[in-house]
C-alpha positions in Angstrom: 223.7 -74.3 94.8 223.3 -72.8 98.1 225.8 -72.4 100.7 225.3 -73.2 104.0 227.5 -72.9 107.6 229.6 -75.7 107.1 228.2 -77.7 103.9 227.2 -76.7 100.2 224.4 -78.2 99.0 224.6 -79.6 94.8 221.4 -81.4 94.6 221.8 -85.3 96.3 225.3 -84.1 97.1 226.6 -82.4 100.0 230.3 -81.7 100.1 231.9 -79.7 103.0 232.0 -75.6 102.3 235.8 -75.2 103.0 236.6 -78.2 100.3 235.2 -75.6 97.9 237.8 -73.2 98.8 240.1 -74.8 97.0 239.2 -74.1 93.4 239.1 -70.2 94.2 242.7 -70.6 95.5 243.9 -72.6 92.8 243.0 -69.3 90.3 244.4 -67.0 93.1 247.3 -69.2 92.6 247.8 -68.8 88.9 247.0 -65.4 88.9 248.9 -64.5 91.9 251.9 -65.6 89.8 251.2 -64.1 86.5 251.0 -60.8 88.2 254.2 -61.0 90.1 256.2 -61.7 87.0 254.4 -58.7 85.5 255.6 -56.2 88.3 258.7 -57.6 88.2 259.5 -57.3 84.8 257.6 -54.2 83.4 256.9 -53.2 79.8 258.5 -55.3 76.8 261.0 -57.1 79.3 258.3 -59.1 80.2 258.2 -61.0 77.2 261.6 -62.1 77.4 260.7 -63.7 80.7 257.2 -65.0 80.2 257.6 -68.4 78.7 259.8 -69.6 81.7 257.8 -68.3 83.8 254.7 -70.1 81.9 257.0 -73.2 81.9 257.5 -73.4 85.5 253.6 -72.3 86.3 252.2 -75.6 86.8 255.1 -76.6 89.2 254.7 -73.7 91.5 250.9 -73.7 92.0 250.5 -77.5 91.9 253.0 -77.3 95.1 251.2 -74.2 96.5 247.4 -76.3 96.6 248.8 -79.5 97.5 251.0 -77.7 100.6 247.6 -76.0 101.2 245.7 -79.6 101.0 248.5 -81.7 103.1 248.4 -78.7 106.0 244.7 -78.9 106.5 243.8 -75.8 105.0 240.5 -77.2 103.9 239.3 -79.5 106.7 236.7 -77.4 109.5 239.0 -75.3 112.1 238.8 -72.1 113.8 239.2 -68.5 111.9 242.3 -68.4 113.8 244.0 -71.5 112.5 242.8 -70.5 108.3 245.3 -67.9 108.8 248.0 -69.7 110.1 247.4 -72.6 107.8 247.4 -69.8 104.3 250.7 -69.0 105.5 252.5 -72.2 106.5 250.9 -73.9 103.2 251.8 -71.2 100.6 255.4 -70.5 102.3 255.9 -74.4 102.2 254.4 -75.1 98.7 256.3 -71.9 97.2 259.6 -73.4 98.3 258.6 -77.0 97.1 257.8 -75.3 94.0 261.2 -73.3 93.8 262.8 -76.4 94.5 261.3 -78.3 91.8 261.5 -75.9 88.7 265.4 -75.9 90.0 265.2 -79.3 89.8 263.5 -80.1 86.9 264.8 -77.3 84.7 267.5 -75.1 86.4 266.4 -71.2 86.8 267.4 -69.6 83.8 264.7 -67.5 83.1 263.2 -67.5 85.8 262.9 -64.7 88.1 263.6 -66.2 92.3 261.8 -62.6 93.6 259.0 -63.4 91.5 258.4 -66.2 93.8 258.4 -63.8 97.6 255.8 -61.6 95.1 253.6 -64.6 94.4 253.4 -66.1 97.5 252.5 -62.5 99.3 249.8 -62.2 97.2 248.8 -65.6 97.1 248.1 -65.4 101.1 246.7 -61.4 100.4 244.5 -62.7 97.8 243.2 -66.1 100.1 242.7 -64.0 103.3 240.7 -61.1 101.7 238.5 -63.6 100.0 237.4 -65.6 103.0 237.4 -62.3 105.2 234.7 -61.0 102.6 232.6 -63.8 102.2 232.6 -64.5 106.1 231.5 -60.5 106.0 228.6 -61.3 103.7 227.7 -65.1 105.3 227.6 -63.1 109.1 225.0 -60.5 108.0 223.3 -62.9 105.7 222.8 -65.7 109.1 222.1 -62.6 111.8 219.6 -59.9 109.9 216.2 -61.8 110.3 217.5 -61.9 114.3 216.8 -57.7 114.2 213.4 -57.8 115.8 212.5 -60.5 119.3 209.3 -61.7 119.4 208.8 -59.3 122.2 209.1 -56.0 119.8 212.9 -55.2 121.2 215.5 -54.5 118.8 219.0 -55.9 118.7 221.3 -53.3 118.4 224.6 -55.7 118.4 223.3 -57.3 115.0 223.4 -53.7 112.9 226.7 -54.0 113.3 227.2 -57.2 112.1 228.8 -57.0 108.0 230.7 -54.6 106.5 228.6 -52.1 106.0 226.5 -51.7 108.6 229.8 -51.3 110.6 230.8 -49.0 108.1 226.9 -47.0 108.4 226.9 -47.2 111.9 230.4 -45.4 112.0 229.2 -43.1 109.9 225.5 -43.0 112.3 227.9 -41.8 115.3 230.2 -39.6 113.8 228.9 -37.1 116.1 230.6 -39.2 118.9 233.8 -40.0 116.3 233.9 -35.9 115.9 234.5 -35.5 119.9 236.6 -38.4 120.1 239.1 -36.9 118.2 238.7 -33.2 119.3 239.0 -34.3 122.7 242.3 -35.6 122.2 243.4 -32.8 120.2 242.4 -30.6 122.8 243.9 -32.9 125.7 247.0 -33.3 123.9 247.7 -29.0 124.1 245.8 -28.8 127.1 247.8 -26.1 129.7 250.6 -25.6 127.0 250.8 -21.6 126.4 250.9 -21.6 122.3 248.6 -24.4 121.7 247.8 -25.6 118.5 250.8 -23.4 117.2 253.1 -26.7 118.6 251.8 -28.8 115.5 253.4 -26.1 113.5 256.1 -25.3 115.1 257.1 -29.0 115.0 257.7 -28.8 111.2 259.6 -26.1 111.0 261.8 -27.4 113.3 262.2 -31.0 111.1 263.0 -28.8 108.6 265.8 -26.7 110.1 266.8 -29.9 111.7 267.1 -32.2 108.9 268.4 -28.9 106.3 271.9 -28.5 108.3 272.3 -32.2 108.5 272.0 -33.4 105.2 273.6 -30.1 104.0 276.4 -29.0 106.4 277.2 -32.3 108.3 276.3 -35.1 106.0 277.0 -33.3 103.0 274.8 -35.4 101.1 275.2 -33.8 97.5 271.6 -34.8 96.1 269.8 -31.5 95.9 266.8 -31.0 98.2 267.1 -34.2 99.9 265.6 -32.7 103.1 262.5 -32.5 101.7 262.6 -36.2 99.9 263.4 -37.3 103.8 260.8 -35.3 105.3 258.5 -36.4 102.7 258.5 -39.6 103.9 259.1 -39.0 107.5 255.7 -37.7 107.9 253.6 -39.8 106.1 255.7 -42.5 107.8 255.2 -40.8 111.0 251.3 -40.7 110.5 251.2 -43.9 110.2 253.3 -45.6 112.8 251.7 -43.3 116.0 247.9 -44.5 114.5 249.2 -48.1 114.5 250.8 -48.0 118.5 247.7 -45.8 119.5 245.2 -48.0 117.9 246.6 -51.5 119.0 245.4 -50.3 122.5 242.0 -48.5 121.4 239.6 -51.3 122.5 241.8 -53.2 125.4 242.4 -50.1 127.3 238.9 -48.7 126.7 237.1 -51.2 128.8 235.0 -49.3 130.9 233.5 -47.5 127.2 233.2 -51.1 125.8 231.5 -52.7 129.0 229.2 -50.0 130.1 227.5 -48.0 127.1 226.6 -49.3 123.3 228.1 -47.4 120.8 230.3 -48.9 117.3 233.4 -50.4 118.7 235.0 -49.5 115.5 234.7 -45.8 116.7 237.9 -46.2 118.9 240.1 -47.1 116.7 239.1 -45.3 113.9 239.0 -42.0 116.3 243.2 -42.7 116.5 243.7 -43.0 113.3 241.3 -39.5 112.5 243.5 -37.7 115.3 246.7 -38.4 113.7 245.6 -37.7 110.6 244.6 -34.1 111.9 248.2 -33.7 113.1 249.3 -34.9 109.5 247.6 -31.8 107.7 248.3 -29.7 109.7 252.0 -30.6 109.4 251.6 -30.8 105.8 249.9 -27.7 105.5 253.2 -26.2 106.9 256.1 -28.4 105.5 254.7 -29.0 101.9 254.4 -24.8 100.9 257.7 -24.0 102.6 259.8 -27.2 101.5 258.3 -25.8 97.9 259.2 -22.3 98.5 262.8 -23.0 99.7 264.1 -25.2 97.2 262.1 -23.5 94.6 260.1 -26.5 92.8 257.2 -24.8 90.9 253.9 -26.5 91.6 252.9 -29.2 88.9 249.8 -31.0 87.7 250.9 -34.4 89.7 250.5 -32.4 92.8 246.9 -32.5 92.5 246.7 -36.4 93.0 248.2 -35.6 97.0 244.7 -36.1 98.4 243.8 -39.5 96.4 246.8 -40.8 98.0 246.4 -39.7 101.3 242.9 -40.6 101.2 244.4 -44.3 100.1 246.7 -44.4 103.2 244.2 -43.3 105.4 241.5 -46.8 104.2 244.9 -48.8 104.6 245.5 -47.2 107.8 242.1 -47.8 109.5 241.7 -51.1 108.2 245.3 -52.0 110.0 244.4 -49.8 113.3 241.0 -52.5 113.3 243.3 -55.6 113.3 245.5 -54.5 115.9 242.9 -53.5 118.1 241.5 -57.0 117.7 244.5 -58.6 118.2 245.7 -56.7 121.4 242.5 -57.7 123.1 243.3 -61.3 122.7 246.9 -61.4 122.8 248.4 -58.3 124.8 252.0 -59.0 123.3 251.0 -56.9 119.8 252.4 -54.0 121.0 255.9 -55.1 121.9 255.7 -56.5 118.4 254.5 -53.7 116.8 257.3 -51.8 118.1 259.6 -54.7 116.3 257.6 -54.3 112.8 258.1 -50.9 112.8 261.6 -51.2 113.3 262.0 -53.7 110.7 259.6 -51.8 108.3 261.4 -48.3 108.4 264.2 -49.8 107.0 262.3 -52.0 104.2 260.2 -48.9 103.0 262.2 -46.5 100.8 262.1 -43.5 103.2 265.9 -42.2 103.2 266.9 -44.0 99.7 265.5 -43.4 96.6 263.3 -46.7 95.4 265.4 -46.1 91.9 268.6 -46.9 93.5 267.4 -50.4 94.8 269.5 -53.0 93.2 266.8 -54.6 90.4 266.2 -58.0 92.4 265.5 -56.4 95.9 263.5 -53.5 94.3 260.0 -55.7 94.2 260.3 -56.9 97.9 260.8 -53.3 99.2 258.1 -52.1 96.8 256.0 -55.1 98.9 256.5 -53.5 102.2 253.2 -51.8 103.3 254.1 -48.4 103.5 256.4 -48.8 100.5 253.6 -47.6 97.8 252.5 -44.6 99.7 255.6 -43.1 100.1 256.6 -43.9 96.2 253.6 -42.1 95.5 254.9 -38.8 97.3 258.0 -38.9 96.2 256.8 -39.3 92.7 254.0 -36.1 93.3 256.5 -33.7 94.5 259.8 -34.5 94.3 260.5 -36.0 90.9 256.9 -34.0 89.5 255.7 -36.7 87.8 252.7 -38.9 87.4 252.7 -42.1 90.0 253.4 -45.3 87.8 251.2 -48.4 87.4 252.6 -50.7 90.1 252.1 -47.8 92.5 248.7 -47.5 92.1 247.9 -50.9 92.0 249.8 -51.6 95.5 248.0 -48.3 97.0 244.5 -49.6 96.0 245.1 -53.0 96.6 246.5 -52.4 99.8 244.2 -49.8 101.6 241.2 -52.4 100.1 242.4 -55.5 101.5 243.6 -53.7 104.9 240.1 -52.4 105.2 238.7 -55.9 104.5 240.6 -57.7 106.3 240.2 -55.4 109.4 236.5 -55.2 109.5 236.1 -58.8 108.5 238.6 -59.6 112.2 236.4 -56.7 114.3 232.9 -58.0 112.7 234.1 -61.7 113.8 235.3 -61.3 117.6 233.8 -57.9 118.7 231.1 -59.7 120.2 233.9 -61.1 122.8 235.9 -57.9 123.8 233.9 -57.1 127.0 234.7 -60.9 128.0 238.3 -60.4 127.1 238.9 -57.4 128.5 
């Protein structure tokens, strides 16, 4: 069987490639299920739960595909309109499904958060499939188009799957290195102490954020400045590589225009700048915040840099979709500054993710940032080892993110100048 642009080829047979999608989403379906009802229900309570949950399965994703099928999902459209399509059809087939099960046999048993979980993952799952195998058709149709019959090489095609964008990054990082050092060094430029502002600004957060939880709030959890400021951080790492990178290819366009070099070295460069803030921030808050509230180190500490490492895939992979997406469609950034908004209060920042009422807890554990910021909170504050469903949701989400991202700046670099 061989698969083609458009068709796949089964000997006389030739049915259309995107028909074929539709067995791969029908197990994403099932499985996408299955696992929310096993992160909502942890440990032996699952059993309890599992033979509704089995009971109602076929309901659910026979809704979910035939949604998929009625929308158009898997009839020839633009890249743009898959997307769209994922999310209409699994939103409208996860309700039809709801609706159903309720209908057919009431929902005792049956978990109605499980169903947010499943369809999130549904569309995750759907996206970071097709976003991968576009990855591996684009370098598979463009690598024998290297060398012109005149001897001259084209340099746009090197960077045409996932790892060659990924190599040639990695080709320039001379270039990535100054990128980021330049706005390090603009950033302090003409200021008297310099560098010494990235560490004076966490000793003033924690000053700041010591009187008011202590002597104003009175909040009566101990040390809960530094579970705030734990999160604030990362949080803040986060949110000023997303508004810097959503304008890291449209407001470049004299770079992207004039000279050759990997687009994907702009955004990445924002995301590489604020992480240099982040340690050196870190390097100040986490010994101090230690010190003053004396919490001895512990053997969970150690996993800091896996985590951060995690956040920073996740991070780049969402700084390349914005980028994208603000070259087309300029209005990213006013809704960026919505999201994040929306998503400070979703991600368990100034509450404790323990103190989330049991049917909200796996819709604020599904919030992006959510994970990361479990996983801090779990390393220092509570010193103990993250828990399963954190690093599942870490590694799943700084892997798709990354997918996703390079599989949108892999598709439509080719038309930034054009856009720009």
């Amino acid at each position: 069987m061989t698969v083609g642009h458009n068709r796949v080829d089964t000997g006389a047979i030739r049915v259309p490639a995107s028909v074929w999608a539709f067995f791969p989403d029908a197990i994403l379906a099932v499985c996408s299920y299955l696992l929310a009802y096993r992160l909502r229900f942890p440990g032996l309570l699952l059993g309890t739960f599992l033979p509704a949950a089995l009971a109602s399965l076929p309901f659910v994703v026979g809704s979910q595909m035939t949604a998929l099928a009625l929308i158009g999902t898997y009839r020839r459209h633009s890249r743009f309109r898959v997307i769209t399509r994922l999310v209409t059809g699994v939103t409208a087939g996860s309700s039809a499904g709801a609706a159903l099960v309720a209908l057919m046999r009431g929902f005792d048993g049956v978990s109605r958060v499980a169903f947010l979980a499943d369809a999130t993952f549904l569309v995750v799952a759907a996206v970071t499939w097709r976003g991968t195998y576009l990855l591996w058709h684009y370098s598979r149709s463009t690598a024998p188009e290297l060398v012109s019959d005149e001897g001259l090489v084209d340099r746009s095609v090197e960077m045409a799957s996932f790892s060659a964008t990924f190599l040639s990054v990695v080709h320039y990082r001379e270039l990535l290195r100054n990128l980021v050092l330049k706005d390090l060094k603009l950033k302090y430029r003409g200021s008297v102490f310099g560098f010494l502002w990235s560490l004076a600004n966490p000793l003033m957060m924690i000053a700041v954020y010591t009187v008011a939880f202590r002597f104003i709030l009175r909040v009566r959890t101990e040390a809960f400045a530094f579970f705030v400021l734990l999160g604030i951080i990362a949080w803040t790492f986060f949110v000023n590589s997303a508004i810097m990178s959503a304008g890291a290819i449209a407001d470049n366009g004299g770079l992207v225009k004039s000279l050759f070099f990997p687009r994907a070295v702009l955004p990445t460069a924002t995301v590489l700048f604020n992480l240099a803030q982040y340690v050196l921030t870190a390097s100040v808050f986490l010994p101090l915040m230690l010190a003053i509230y004396r919490v001895p180190p512990s053997s969970p500490m150690l996993l800091f840099p896996v985590f951060l490492a995690l956040q920073v895939v996740f991070t780049i992979g969402i700084a390349l979709l914005l980028s994208t997406a603000t070259v087309f469609f300029r209005d990213v950034r006013h809704l960026i500054e919505i999201g994040i908004q929306v998503l400070f209060w979703t991600t368990p920042i100034v509450y404790d993710i323990q103190t989330v009422p049991d049917r909200f807890r796996l819709p604020v554990m599904l919030s992006p940032m959510s994970p990361f910021i479990v996983a801090y909170h779990q390393l220092f504050f509570f010193r103990q080892w993250p828990d399963a469903t954190v690093w599942f949701l870490t590694t799943t989400y700084a892997l798709v993110a990354l997918v996703a991202g390079v599989a949108a700046f892999v598709t439509w670099q080719d038309r930034f100048a054009d856009e720009i």
